[in-house]
N, CA, C and O of each residue as an XYZ file, in Angstrom:
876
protein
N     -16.784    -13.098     27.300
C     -16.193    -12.172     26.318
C     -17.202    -11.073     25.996
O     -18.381    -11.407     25.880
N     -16.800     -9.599     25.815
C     -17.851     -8.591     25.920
C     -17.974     -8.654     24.242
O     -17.456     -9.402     23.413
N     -18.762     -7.691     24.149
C     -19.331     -7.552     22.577
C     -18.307     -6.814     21.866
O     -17.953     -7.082     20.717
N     -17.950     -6.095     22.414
C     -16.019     -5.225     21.848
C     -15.168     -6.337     21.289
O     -14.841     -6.546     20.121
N     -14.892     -6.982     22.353
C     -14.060     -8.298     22.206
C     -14.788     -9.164     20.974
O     -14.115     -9.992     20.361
N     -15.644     -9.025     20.770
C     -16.373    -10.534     19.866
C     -15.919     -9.301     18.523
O     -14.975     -9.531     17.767
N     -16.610     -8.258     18.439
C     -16.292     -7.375     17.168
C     -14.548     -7.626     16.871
O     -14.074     -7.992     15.796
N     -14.014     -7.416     17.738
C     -12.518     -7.348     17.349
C     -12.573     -8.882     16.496
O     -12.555     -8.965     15.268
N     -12.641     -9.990     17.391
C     -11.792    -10.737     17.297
C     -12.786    -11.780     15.582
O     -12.188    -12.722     15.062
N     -14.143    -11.360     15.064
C     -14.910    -11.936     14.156
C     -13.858    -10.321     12.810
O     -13.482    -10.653     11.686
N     -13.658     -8.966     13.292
C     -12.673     -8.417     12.360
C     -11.551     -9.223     11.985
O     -11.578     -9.726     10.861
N     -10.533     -9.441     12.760
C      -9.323    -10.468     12.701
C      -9.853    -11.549     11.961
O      -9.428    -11.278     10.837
N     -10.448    -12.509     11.858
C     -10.854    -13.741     11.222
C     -11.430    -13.290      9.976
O     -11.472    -14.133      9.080
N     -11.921    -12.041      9.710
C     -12.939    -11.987      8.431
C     -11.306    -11.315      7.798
O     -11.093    -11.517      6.603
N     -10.563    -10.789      8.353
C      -9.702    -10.169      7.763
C      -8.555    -11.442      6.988
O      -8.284    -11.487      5.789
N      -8.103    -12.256      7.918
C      -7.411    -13.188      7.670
C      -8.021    -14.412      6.376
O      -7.360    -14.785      5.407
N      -9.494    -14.869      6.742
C      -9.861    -15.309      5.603
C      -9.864    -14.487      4.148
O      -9.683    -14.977      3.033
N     -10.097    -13.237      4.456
C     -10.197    -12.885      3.156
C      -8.930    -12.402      2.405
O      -8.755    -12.302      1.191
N      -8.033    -12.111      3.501
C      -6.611    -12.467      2.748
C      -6.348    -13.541      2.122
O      -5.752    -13.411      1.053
N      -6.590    -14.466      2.434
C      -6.181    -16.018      1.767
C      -6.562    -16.136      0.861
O      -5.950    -16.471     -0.153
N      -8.326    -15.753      1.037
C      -9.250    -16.264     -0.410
C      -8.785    -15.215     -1.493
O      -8.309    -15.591     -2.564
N      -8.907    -14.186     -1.243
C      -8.575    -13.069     -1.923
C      -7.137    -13.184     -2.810
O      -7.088    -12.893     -4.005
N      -6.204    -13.565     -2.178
C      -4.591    -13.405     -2.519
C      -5.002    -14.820     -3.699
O      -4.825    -14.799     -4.917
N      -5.551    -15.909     -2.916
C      -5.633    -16.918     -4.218
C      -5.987    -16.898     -5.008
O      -5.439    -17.352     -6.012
N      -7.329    -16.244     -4.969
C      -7.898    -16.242     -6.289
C      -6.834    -14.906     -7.561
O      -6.724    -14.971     -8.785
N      -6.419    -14.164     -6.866
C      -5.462    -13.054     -7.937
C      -4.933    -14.226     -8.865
O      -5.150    -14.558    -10.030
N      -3.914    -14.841     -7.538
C      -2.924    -15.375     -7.995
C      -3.396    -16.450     -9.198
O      -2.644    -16.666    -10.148
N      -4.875    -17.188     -9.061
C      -4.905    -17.925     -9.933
C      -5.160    -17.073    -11.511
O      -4.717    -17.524    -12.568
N      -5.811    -16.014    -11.427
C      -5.972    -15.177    -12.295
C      -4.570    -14.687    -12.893
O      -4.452    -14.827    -14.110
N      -3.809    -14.295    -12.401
C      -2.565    -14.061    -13.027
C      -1.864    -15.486    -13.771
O      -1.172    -15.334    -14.777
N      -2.057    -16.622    -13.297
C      -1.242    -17.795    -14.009
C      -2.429    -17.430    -15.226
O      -1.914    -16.905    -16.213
N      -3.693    -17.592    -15.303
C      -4.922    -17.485    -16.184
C      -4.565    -16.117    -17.229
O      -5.226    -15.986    -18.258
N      -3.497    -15.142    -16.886
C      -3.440    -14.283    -17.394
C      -4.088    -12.888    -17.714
O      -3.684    -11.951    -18.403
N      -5.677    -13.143    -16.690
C      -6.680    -12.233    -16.617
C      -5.915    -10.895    -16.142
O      -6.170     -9.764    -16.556
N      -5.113    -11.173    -15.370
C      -4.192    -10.131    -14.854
C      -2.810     -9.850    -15.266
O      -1.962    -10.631    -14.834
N      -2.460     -8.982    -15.943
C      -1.045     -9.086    -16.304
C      -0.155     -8.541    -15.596
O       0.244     -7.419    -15.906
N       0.387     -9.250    -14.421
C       1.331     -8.363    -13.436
C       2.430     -9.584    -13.313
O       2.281    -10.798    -13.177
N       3.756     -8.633    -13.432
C       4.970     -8.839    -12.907
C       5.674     -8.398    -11.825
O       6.106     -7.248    -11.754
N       5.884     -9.560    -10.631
C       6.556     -9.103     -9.665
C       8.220     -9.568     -9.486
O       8.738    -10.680     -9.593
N       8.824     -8.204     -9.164
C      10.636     -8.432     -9.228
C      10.636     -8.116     -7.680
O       9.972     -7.319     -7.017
N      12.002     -9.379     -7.211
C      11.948     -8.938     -5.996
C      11.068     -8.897     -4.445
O      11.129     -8.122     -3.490
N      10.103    -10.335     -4.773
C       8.882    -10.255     -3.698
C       9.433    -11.047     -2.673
O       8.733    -11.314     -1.697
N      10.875    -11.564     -2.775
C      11.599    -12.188     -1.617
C      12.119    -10.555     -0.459
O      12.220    -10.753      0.752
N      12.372     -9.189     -0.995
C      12.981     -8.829     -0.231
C      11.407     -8.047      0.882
O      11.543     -7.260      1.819
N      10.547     -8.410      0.537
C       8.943     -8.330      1.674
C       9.447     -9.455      2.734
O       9.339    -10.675      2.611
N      10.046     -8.701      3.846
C      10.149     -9.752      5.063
C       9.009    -10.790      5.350
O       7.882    -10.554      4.913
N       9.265    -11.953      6.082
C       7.594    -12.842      5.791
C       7.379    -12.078      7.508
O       6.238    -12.319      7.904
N       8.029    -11.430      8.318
C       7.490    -11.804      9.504
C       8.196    -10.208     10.431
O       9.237     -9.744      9.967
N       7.715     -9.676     11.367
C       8.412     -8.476     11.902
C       7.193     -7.539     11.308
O       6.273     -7.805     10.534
N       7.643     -6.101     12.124
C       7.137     -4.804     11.437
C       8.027     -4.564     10.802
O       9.228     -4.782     10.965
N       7.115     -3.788      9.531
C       7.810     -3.482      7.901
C       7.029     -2.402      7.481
O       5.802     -2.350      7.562
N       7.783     -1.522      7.022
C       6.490     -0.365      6.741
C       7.082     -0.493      4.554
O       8.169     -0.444      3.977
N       5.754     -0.644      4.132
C       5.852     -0.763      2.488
C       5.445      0.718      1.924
O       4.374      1.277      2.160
N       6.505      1.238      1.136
C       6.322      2.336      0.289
C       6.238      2.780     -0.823
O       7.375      3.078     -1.188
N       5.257      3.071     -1.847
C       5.351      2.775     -3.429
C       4.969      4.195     -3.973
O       4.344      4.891     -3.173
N       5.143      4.548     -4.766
C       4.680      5.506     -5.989
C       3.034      5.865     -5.877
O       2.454      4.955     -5.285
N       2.440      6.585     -6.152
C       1.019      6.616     -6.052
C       0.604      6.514     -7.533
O       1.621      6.893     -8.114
N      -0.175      6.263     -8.328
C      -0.728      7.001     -9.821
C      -1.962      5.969    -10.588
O      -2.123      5.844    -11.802
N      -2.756      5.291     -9.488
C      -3.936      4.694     -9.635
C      -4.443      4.476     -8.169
O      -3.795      4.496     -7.123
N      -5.942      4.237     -8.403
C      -6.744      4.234     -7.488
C      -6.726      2.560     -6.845
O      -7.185      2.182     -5.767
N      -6.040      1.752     -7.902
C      -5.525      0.740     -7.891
C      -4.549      0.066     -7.254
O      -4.574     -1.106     -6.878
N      -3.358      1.170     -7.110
C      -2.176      0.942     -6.450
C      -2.412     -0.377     -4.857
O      -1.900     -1.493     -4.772
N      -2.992      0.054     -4.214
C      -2.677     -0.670     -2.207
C      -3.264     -1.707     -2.995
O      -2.279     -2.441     -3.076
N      -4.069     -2.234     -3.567
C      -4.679     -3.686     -4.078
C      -3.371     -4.387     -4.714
O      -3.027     -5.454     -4.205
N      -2.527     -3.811     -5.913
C      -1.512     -4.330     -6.244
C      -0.266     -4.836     -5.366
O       0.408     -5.851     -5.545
N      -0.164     -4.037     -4.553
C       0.988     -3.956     -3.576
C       0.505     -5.363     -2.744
O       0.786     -6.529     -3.020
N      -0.221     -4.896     -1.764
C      -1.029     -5.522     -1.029
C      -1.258     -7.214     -1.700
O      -1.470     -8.213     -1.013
N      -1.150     -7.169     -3.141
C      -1.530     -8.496     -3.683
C      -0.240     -8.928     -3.640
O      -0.129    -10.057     -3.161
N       0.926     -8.322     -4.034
C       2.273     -8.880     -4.289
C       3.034     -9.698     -2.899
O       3.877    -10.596     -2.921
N       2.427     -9.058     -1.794
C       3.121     -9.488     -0.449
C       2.260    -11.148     -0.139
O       1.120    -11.496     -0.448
N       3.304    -11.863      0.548
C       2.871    -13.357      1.123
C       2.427    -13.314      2.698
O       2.390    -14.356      3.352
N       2.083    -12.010      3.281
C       1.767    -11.691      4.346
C       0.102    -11.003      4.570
O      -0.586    -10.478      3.694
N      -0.124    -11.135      5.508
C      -1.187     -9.424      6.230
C      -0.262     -8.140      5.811
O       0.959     -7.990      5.767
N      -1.228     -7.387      5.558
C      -0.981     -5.887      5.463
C      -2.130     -5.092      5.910
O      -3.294     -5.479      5.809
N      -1.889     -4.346      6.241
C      -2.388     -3.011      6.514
C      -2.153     -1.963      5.676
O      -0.952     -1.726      5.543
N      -3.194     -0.961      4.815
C      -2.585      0.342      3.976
C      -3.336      0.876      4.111
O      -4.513      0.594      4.337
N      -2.584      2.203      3.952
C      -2.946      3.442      4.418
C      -3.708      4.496      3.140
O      -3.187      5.319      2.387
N      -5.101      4.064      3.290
C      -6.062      4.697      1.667
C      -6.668      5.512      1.805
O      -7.294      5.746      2.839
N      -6.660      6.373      0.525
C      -7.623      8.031      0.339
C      -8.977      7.045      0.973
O      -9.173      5.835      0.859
N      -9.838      8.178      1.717
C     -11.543      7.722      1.551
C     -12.205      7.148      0.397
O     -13.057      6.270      0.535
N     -11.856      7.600     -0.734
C     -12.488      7.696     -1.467
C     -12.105      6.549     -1.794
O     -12.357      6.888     -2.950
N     -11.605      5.136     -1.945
C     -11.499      3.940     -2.564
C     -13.054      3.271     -2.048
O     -13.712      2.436     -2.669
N     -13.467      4.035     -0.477
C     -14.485      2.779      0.261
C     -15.799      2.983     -0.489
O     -16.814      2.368     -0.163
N     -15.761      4.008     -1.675
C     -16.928      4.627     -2.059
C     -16.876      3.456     -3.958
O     -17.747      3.446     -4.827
N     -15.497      2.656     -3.942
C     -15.737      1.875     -4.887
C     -16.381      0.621     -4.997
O     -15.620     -0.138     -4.397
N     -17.170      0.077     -5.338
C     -18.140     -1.324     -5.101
C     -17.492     -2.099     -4.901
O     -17.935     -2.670     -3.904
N     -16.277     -2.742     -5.359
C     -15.982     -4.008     -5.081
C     -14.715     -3.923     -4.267
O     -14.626     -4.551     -3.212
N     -13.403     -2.916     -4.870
C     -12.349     -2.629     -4.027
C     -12.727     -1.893     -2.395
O     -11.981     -1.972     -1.418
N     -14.113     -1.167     -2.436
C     -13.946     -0.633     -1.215
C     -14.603     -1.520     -0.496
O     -14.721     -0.946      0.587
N     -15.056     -2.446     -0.413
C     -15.951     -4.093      0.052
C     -14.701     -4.710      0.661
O     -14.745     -5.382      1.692
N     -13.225     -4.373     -0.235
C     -12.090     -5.774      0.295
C     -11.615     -4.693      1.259
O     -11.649     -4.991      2.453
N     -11.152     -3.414      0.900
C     -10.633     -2.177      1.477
C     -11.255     -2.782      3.001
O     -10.522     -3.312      3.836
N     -12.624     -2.608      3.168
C     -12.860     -2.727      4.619
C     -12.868     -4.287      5.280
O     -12.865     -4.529      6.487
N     -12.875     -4.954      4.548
C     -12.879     -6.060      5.129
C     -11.410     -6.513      5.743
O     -11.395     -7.135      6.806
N      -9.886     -6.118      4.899
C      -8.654     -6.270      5.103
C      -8.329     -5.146      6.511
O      -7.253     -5.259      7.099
N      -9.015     -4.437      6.811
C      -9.080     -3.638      7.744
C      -7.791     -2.471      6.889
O      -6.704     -2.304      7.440
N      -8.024     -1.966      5.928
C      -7.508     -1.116      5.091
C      -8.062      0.501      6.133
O      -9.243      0.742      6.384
N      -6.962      1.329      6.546
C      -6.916      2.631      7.216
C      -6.956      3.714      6.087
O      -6.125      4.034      5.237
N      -8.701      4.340      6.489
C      -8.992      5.237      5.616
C      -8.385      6.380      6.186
O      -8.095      6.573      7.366
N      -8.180      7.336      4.906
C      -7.859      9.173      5.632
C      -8.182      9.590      4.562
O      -8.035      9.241      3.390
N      -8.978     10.962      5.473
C      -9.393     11.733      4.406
C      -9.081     12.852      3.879
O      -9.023     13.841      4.610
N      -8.812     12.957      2.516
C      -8.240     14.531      2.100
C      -8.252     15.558      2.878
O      -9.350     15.788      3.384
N      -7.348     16.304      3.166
C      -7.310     17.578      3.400
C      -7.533     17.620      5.310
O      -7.310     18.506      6.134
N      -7.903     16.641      5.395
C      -8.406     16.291      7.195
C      -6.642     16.009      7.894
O      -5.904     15.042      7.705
N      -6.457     16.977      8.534
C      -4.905     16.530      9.374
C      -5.343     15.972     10.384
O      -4.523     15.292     11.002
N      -6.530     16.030     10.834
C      -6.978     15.275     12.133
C      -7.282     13.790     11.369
O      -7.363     12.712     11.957
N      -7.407     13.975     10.138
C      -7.893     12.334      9.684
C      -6.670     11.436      9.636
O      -6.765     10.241      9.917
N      -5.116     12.201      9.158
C      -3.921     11.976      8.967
C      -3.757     11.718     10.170
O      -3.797     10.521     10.456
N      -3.567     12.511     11.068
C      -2.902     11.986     12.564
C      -3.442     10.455     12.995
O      -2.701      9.519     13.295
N      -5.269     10.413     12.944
C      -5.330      9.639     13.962
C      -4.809      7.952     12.557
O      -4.405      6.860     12.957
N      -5.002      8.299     11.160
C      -4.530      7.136     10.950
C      -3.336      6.840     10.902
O      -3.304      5.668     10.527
N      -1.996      7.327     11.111
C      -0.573      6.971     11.683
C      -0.654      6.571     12.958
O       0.241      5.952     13.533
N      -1.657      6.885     13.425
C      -1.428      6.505     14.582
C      -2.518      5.223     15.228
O      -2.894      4.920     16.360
N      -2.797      4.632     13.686
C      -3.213      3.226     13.860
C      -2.027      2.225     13.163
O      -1.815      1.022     13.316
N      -1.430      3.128     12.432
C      -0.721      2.189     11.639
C       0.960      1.923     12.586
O       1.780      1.004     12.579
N       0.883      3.101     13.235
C       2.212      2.427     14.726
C       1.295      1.441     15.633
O       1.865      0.598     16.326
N       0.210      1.517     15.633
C      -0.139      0.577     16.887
C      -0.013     -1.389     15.889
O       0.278     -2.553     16.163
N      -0.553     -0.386     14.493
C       0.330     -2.020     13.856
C       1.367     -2.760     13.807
O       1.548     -3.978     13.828
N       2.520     -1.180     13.685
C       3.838     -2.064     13.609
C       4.268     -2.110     15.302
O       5.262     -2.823     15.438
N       4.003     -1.799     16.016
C       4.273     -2.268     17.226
C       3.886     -3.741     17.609
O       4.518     -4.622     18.192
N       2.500     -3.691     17.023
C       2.169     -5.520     17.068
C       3.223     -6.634     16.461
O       3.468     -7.673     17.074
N       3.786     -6.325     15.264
C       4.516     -6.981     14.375
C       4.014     -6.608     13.267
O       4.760     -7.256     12.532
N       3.297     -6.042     12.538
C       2.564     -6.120     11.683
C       3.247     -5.306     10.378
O       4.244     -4.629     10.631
N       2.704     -5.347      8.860
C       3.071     -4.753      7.942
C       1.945     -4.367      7.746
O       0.844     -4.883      7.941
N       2.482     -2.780      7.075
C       2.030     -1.758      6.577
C       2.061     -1.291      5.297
O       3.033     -1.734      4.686
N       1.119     -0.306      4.434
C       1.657      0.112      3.221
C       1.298      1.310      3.352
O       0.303      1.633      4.001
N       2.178      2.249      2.662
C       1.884      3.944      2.821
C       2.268      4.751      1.166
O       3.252      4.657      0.433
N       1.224      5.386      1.075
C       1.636      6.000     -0.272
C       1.889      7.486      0.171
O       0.954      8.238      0.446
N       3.346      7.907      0.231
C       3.818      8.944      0.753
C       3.373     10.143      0.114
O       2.973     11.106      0.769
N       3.437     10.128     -1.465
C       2.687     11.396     -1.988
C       1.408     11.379     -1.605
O       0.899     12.289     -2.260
N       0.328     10.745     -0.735
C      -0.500     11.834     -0.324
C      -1.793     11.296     -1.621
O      -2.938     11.085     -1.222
N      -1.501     11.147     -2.906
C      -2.685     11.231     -3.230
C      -2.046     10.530     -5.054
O      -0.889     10.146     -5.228
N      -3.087     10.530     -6.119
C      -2.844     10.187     -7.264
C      -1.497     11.383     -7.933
O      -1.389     12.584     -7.687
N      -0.666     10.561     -8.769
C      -0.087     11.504     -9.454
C      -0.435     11.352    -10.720
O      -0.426     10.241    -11.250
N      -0.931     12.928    -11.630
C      -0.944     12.622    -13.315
C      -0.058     11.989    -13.790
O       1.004     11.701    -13.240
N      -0.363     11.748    -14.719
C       0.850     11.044    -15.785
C       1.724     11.883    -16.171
O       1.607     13.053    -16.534
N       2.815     11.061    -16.048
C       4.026     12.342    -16.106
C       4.544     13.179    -14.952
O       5.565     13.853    -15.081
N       3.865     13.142    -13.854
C       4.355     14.204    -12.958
C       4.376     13.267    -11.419
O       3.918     12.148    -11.184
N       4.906     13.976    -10.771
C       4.956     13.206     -9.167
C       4.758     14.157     -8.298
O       4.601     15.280     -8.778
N       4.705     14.020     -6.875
C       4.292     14.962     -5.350
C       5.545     14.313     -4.438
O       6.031     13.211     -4.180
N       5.727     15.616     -4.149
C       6.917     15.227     -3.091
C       6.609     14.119     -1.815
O       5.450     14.115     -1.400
N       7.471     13.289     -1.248
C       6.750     12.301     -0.031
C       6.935     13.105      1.255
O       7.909     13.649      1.777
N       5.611     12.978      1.582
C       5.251     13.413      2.663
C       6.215     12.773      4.220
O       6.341     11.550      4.159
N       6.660     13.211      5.110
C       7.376     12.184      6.210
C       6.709     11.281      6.855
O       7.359     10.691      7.719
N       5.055     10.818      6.651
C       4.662     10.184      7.597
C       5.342      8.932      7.577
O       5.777      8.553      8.665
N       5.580      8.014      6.321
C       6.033      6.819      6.629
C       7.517      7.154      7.267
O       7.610      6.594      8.359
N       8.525      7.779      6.977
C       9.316      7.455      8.144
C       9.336      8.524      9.208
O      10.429      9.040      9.442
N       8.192      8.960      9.939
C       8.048      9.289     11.011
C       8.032      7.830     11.797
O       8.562      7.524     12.866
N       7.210      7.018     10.856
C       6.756      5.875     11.769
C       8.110      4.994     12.246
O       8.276      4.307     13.254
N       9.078      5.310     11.036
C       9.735      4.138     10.707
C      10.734      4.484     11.912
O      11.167      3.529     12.556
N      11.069      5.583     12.208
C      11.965      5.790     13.156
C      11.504      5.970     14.723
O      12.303      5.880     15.655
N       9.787      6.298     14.918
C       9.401      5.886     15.857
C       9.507      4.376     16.080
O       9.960      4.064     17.182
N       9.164      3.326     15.213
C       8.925      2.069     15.951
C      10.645      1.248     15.159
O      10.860      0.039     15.084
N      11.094      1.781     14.936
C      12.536      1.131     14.281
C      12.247     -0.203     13.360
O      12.721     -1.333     13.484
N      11.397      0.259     12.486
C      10.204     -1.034     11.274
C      10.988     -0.442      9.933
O      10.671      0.668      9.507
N      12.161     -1.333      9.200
C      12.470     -0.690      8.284
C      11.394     -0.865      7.290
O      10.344     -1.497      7.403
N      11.983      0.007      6.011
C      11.116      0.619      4.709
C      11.638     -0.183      3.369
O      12.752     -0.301      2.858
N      10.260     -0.707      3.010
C      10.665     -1.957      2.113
C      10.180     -0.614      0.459
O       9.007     -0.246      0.400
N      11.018     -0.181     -0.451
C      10.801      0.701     -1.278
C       9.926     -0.290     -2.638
O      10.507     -1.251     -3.143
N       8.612      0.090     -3.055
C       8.339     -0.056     -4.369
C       8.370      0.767     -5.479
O       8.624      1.933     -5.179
N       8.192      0.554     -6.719
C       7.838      0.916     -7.738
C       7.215      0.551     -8.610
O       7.622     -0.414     -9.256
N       5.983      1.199     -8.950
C       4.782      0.869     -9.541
C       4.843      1.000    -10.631
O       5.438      2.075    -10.698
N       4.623      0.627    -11.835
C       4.676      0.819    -12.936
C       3.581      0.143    -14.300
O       3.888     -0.838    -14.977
N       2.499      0.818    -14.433
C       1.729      0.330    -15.678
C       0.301      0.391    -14.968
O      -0.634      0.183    -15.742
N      -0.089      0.673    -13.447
C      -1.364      1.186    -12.917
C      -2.337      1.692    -13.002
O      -3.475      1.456    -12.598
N      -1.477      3.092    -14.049
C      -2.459      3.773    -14.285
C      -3.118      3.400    -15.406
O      -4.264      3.791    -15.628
N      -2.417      2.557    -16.268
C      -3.170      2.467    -17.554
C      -4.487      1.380    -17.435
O      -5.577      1.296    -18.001
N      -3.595      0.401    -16.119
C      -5.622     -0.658    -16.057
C      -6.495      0.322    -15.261
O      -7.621     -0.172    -15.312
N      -6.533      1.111    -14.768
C      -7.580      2.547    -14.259
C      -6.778      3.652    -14.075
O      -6.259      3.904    -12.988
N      -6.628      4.385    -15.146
C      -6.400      6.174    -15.068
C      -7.166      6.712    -13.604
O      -7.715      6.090    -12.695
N      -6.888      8.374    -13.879
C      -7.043      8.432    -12.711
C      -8.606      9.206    -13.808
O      -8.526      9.618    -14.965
N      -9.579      9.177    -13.120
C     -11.311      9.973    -13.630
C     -11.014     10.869    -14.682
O     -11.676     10.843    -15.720
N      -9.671     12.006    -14.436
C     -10.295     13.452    -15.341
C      -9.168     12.660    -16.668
O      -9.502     13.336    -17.641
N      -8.523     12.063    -16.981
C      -7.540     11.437    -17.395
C      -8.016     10.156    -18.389
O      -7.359      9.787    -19.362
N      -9.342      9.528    -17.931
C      -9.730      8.091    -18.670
C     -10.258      8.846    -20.002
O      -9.885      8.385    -21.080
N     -10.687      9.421    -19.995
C     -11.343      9.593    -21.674
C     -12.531      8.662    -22.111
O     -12.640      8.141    -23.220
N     -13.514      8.522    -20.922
C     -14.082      7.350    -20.997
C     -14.121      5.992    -20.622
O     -15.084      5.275    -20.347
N     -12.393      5.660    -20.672
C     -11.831      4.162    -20.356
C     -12.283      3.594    -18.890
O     -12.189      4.279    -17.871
N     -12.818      2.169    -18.916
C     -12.904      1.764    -17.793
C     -11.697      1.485    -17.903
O     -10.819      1.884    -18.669
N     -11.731      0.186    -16.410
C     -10.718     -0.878    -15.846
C     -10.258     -1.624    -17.241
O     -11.134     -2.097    -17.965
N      -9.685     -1.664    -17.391
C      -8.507     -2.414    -18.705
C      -7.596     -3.229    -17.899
O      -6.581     -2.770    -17.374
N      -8.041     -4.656    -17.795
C      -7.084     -5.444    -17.272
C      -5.873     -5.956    -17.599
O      -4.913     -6.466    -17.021
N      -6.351     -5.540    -19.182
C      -5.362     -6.145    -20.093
C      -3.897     -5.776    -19.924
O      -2.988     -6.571    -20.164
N      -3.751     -4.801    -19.591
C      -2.656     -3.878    -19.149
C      -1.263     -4.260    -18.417
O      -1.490     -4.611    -17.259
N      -0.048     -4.292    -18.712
C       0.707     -4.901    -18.144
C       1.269     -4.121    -16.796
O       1.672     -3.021    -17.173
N       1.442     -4.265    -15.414
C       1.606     -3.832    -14.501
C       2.995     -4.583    -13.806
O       3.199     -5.777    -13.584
N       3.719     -3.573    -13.599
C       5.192     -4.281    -12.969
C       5.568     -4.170    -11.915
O       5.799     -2.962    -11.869
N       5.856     -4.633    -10.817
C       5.942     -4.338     -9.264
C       7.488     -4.540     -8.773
O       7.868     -5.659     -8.426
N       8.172     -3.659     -8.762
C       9.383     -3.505     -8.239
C       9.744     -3.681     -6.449
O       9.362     -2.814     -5.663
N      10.361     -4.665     -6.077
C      10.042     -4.782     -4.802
C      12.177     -4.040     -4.884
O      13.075     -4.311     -5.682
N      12.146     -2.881     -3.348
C      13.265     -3.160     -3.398
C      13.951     -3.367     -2.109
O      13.245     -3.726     -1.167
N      15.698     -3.133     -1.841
C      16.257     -3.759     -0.139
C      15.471     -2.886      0.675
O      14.908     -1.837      0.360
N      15.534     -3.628      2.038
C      14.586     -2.559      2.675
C      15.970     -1.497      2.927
O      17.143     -1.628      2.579
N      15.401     -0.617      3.541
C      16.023      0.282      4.172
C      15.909      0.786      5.503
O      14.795      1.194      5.832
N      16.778      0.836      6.281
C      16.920      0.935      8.332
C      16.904      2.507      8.591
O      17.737      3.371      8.315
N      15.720      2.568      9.189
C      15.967      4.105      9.624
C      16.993      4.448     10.660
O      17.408      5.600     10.788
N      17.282      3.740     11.184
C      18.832      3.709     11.942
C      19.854      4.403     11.048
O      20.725      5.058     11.621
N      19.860      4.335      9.560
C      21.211      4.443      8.719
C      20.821      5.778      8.304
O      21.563      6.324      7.487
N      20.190      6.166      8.554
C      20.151      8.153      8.127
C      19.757      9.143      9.594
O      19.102      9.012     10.628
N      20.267      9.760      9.195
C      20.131     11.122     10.071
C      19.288     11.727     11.159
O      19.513     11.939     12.350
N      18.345     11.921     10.456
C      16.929     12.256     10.545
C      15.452     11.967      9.973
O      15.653     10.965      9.288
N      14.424     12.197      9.890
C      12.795     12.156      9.157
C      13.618     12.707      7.998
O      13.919     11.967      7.061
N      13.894     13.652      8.026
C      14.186     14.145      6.510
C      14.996     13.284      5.551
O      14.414     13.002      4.503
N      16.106     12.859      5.695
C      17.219     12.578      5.449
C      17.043     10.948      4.888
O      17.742     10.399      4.036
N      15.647     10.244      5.799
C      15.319      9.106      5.595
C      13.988      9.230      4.292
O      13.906      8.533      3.281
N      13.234     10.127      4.645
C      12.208     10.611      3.770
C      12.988     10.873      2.180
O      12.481     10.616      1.087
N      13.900     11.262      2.353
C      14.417     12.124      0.990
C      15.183     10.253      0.114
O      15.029      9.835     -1.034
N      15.792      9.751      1.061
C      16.159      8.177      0.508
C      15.071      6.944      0.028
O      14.988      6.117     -0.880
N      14.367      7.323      1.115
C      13.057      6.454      0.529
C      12.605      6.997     -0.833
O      12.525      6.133     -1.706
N      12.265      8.361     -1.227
C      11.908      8.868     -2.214
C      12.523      8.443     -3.310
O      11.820      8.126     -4.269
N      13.999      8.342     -3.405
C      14.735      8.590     -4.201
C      14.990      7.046     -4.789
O      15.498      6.767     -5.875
N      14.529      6.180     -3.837
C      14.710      4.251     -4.566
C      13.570      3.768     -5.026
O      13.496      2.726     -5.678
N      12.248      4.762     -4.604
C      10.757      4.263     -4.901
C      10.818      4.861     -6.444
O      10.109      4.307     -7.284
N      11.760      6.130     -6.889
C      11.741      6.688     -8.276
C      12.787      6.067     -9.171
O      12.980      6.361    -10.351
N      13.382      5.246     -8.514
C      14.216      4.933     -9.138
C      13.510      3.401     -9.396
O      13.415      3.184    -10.604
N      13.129      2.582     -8.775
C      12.305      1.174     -8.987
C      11.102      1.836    -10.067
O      10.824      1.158    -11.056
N      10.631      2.727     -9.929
C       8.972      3.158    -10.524
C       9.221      3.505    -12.192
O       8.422      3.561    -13.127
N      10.517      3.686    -12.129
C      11.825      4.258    -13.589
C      11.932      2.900    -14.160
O      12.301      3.030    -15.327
N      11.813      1.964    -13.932
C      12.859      0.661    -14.191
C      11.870     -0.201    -15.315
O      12.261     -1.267    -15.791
């Protein structure tokens, strides 16, 4: 086995253990209450297939939540700037979490185009279509990459909605000082997936996804 091969295959194992350890220990923290999150709907996260996951953006927090709610591997698709956080950007790389970097379209391309070589494997994905944090109060239109993918590899779109994120970490110009506040109640809207088969076009699928992730993120 060459040294490529040994890197891959000690990634895969560090990735998989630390899903396990990682997902358990949340989970014991949430019965403990350290964490206050509610999940609706974590039956409609297929356990098995490509699935591409789509949520609201408005913490730096968000792919950890998501990512915690699913009973699977994931893959998500994160600003750079999480790997520059001590402890989230430690799990970020270890889960094999796909960085891109602001404003870089060459950084955008080549990471869609790790995240089809995922769902071609079988694999699930998470994508935050706006692109980046939204203030409070306001949103960014979704970008088409997630269903570019979705209709390249025919991986339907499982819609979330995030809700209470920002308040356990605002976004920097926004905290007023405030750290991480765990205390914070956080609600995770899981909703049906949706078949890019059943719309039109990128657009047409882009504009539906949008419209159930605001409507779960509302709820």
């Amino acid at each position: 086995m060459d040294e490529n091969r040994l890197i891959r295959a000690w990634q895969a194992t560090r990735e998989w253990i630390t899903t396990r350890v990682v997902r358990r220990i949340l989970r014991v923290l949430v019965l403990l209450r350290v964490f206050r999150v509610t999940v609706t709907g974590r039956g409609r996260f297929p356990r098995s297939g490509a699935v591409i996951v789509v949520a609201n953006h408005v913490s730096m927090l968000d792919g950890l939540y998501v990512w915690g709610a699913m009973r699977r591997r994931a893959t998500a698709l994160a600003m750079a700037e999480v790997w520059a956080m001590p402890i989230v950007g430690r799990l970020a790389r270890w889960v094999r979490f796909v960085p891109v970097e602001r404003g870089r379209k060459d950084s955008g391309a080549i990471a869609l185009e790790r995240l089809e070589r995922c769902l071609r494997a079988g694999r699930a994905v998470i994508v935050f279509p706006e692109g980046r944090c939204a203030p409070p109060g306001e949103t960014f239109p979704f970008r088409p990459g997630a269903a570019v993918l979705a209709v390249r590899t025919g991986a339907p779109i499982v819609p979330v909605g995030l809700v209470g994120t920002n308040d356990v970490l605002p976004l920097a110009k926004y905290a007023r000082g405030k750290r991480i506040d765990l205390t914070r109640r956080v609600r995770v809207h899981v909703g049906d997936p949706i078949r890019p088969e059943e719309h039109d076009d990128v657009a047409a699928l882009t504009a539906a996804v949008e419209a159930r992730v605001r409507e779960l993120s509302a709820a």
